[in-house]
C-alpha positions in Angstrom: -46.9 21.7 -19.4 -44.2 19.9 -21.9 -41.9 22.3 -20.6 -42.1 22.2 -16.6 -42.4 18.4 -17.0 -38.9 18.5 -19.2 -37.7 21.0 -16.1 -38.7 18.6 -13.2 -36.7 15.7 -15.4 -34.1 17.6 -15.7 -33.9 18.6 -11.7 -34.1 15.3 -10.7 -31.3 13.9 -12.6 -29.3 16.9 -11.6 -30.2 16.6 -8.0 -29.4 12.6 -8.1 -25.7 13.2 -9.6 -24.9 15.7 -7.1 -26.7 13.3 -3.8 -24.1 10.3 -4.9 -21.2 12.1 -6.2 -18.0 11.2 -4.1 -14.8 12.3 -4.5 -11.2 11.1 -3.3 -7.4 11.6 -4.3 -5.2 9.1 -4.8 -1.6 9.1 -3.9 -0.8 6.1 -5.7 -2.3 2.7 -7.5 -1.5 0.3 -9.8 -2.2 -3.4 -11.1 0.4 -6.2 -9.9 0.1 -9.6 -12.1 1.3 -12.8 -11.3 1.3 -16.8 -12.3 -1.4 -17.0 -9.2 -4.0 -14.2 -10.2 -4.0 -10.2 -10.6 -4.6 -7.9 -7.6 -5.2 -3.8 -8.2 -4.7 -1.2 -5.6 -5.1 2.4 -4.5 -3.3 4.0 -1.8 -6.1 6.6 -1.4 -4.9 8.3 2.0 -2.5 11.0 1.0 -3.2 12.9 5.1 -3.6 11.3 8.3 -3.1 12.6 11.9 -1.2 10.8 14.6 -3.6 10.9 17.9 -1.6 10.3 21.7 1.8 9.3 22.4 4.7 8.4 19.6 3.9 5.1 20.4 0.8 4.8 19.7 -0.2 3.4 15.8 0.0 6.1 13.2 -2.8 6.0 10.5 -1.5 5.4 7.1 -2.9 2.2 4.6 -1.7 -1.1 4.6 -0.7 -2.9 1.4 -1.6 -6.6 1.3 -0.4 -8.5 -1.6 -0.6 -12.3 -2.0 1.9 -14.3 -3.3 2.6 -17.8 -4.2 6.2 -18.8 -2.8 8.0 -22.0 -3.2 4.3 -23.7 -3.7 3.0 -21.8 -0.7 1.1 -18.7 -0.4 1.6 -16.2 1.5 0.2 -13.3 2.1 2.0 -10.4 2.6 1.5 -7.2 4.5 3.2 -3.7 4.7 2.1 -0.5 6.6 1.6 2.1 7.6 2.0 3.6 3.9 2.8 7.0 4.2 5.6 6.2 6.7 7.0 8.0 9.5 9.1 6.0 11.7 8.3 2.2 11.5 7.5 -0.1 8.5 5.8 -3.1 9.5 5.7 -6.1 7.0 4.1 -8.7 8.2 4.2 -12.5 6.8 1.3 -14.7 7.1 2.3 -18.5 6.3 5.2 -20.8 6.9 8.3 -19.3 5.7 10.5 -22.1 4.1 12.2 -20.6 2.0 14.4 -17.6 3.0 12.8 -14.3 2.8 14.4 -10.9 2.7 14.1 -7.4 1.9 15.7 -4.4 0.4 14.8 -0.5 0.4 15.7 1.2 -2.3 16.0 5.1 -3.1 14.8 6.6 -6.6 18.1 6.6 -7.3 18.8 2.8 -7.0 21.1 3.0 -4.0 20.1 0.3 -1.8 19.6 1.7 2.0 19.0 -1.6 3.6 18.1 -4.9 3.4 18.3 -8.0 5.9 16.6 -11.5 5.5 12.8 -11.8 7.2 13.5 -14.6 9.6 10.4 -14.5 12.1 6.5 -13.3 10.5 7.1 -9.5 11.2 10.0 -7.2 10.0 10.4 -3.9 11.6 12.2 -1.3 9.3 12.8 2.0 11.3 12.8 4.6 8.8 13.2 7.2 11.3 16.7 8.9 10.2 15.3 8.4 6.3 15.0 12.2 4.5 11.0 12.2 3.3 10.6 11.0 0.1 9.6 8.0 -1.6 11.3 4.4 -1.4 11.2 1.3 -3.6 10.6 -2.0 -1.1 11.8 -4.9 -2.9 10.1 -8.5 -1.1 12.5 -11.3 -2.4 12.8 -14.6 -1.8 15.6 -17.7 -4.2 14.0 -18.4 -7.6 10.9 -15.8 -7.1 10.2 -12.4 -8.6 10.4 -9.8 -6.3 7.6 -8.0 -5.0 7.7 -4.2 -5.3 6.0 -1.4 -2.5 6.0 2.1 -3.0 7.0 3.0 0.3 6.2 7.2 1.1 8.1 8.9 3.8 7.2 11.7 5.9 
């Protein structure tokens, strides 16, 4: 009896790790601190598949970092994340201050960089080799804001 009741205990916990396991794979992560707070992150979606026409949205995540700027905060977002031909960053808040941005390779060569003068930057990483980019979000006075960009 002391044995098939240790047995049944024993299936049960067995049976309940393996019902609410889960499993994922990250691509990338990390911790970003600030004066304002501390915000972690995964980029967990390492595959996606691009349904209908070129033009259509490609999956991929979308970072969002807020960010306190020239006492105003904005919240920032880039994406898709892996990349194929567009980068989207999109600004929510009033810009006063001026905003730009550089891409970087591994390397440190800058590839680009122009100043974000409306809410939305397009970067067309189209003729980029795959690989993986350093986006730099900068602004007079500020730190800069880092984004592991990944290029397919």
């Amino acid at each position: 009896m002391y044995l098939q009741k240790n047995f049944l205990i024993l299936i049960f916990f067995l049976s309940s790790t393996i019902l609410c396991a889960q499993q994922t794979t990250s691509s990338a992560g990390g911790i970003i601190s600030s004066q304002g707070g501390q915000i972690s992150f995964v980029v967990g979606q390492i595959n996606y598949t691009n349904v209908g026409t070129k033009e259509s949205i490609t999956g991929g995540v979308l970072q969002v970092v807020q960010r306190l700027f020239n006492n105003e905060m904005l919240l920032i977002k880039v994406g898709p994340n892996p990349v194929v031909e567009n980068l989207t960053i999109q600004i929510d808040g009033t810009l006063k201050s001026d905003i730009f941005y550089q891409v970087f390779d591994l390397f440190g060569h800058e590839l680009d960089q122009k100043k974000i003068i409306e809410s939305n930057a397009v970067i067309n990483m189209k003729d980029y080799l795959p690989g993986i980019f350093i986006l730099l979000i900068n602004s007079t006075n500020q730190a800069p804001i880092p984004f592991k960009i990944i290029k397919l």
